[in-house]
C-alpha positions as CSV (number, residue, x, y, z in Angstrom):
1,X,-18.4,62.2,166.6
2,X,-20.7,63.0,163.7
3,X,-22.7,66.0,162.5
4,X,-26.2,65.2,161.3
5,X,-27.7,66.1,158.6
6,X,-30.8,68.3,158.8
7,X,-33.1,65.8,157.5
8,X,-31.6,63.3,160.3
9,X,-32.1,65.8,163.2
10,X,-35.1,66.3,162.0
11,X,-35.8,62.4,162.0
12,X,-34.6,62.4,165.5
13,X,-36.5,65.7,166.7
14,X,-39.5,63.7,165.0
15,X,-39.1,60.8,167.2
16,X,-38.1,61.8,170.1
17,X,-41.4,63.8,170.3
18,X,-43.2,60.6,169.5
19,X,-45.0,58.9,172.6
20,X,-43.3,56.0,174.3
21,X,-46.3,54.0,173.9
22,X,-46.6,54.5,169.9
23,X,-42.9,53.0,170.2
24,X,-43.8,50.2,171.9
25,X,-46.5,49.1,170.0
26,X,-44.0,49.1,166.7
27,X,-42.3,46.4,168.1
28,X,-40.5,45.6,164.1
29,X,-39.3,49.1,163.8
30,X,-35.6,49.3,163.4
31,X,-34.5,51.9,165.4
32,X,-35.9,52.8,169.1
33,X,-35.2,56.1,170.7
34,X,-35.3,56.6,174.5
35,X,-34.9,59.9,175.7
36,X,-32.3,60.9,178.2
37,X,-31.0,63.8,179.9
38,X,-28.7,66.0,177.9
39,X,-30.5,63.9,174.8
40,X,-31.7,60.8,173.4
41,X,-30.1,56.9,172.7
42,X,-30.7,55.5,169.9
43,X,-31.0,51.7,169.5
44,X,-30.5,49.9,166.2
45,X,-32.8,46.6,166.7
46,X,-31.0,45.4,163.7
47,X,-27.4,45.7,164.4
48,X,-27.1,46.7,168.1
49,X,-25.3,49.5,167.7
50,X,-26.4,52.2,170.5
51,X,-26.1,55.9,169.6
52,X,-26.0,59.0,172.1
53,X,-27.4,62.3,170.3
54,X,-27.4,65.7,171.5
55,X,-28.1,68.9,170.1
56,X,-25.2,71.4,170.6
57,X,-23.9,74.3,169.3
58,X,-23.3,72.6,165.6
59,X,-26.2,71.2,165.7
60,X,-27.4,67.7,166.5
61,X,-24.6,65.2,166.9
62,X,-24.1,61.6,168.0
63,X,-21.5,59.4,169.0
64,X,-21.6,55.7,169.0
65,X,-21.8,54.5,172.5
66,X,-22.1,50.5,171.7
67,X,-20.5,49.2,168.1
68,X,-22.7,47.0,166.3
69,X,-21.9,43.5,166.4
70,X,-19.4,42.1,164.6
71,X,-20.3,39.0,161.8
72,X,-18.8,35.7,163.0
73,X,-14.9,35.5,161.6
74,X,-15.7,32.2,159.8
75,X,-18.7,30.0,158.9
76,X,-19.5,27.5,162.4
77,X,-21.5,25.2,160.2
78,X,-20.7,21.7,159.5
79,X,-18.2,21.8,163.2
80,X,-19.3,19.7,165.5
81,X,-19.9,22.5,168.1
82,X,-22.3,23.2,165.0
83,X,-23.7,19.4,165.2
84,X,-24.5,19.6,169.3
85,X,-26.1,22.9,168.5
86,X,-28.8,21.5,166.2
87,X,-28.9,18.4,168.2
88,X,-30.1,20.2,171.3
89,X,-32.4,22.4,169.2
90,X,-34.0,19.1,167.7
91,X,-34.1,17.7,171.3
92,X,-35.1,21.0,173.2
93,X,-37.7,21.4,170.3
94,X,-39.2,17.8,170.5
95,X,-39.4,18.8,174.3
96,X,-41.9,21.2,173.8
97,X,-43.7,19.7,171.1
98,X,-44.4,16.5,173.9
99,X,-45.5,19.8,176.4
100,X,-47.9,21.3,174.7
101,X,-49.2,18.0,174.2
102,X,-49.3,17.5,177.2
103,X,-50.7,21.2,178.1
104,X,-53.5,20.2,175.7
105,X,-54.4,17.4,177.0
106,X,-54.8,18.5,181.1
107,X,-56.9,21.4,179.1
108,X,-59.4,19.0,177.6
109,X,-59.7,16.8,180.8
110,X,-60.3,20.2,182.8
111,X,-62.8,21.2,180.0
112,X,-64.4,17.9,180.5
113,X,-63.3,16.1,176.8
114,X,-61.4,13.4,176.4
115,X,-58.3,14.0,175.0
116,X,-57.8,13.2,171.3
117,X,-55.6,9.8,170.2
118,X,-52.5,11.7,169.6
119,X,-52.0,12.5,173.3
120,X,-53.1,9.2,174.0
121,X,-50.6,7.8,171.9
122,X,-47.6,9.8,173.1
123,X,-46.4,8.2,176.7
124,X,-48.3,10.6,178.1
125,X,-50.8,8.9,180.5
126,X,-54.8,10.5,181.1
127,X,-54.4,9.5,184.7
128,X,-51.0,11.1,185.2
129,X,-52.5,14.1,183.7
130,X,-55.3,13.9,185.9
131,X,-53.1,13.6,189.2
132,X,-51.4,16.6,187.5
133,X,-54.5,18.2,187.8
134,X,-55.4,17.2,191.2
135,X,-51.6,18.4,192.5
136,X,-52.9,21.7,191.1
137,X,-55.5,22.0,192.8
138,X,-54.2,21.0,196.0
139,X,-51.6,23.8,195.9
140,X,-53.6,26.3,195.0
141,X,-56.4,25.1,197.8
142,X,-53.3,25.3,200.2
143,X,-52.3,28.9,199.0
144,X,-56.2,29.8,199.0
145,X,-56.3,28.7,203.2
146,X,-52.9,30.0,203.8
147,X,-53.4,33.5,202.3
148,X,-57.3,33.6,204.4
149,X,-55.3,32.8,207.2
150,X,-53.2,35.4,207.5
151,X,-56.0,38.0,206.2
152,X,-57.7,36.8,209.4
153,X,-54.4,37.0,211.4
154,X,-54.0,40.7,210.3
155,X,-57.7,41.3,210.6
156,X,-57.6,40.3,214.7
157,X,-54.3,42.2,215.2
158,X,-55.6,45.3,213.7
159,X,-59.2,44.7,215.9
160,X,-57.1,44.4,219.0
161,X,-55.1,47.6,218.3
């Protein structure tokens, strides 16, 4: 366990009066404090490493609750575990790039534009988009009726009561 200094209690004092929702809106600050019963935690968005501090009779201490991580043993790059790593990163990220084609494209045809050549020229289809759109709309037509229907079922069970 270690004793903190007084300009660290003080530190943590000052934080742990700040507001919750002043913390969450720093969402790049390194360190977030939670307060706790019998204290306050203190996570280190850097490392990991997860304090406990209290204030007791010395003073404000705190004892490491989670060690930060540790730095891999050796350098993974260039193994081919390190190969099939960046080969599914190129794949999952090609993936997504052909989605938010995609995305773009159903949004223009909902918007009433046609969508532009790229889209066109990726094997993505307007009319498969289209019956994209049309599935859409027959779900949520289905989940429209089906949720009226049992507002009216609710409705004439609580009219009969």
């Amino acid at each position: 366990m270690r004793i903190l200094t007084p300009a660290l209690a003080l530190f943590v004092v000052g934080a742990v009066a700040l507001d919750s929702a002043a913390l969450a809106q720093a969402p790049t600050d390194r360190f977030q404090i939670e307060e706790t019963e019998g204290g306050v935690l203190r996570l280190d968005r850097v490392t990991g490493a997860v304090d406990h501090c209290a204030l007791g009779d010395g003073g404000w201490a705190c004892e490491s609750i989670v060690e930060p991580a540790a730095p891999p043993e050796r350098d993974v790059s260039g193994t081919s575990a390190w190969r099939d790593l960046e080969a599914e990163n190129a794949r999952l990220s090609a993936e997504v790039a052909r989605l938010e084609r995609r995305l773009a494209m159903i949004a223009a045809l909902v918007a009433g534009i046609e969508p532009d050549a790229q889209a066109a020229a990726d094997d993505l289809s307007v009319d498969d988009a289209r019956r994209d759109i049309d599935r859409a709309v027959d779900v949520t037509g289905h989940a429209i009726r089906s949720f009226r229907s049992l507002i009216e079922t609710l409705s004439e069970e609580e009219a009969a009561r």
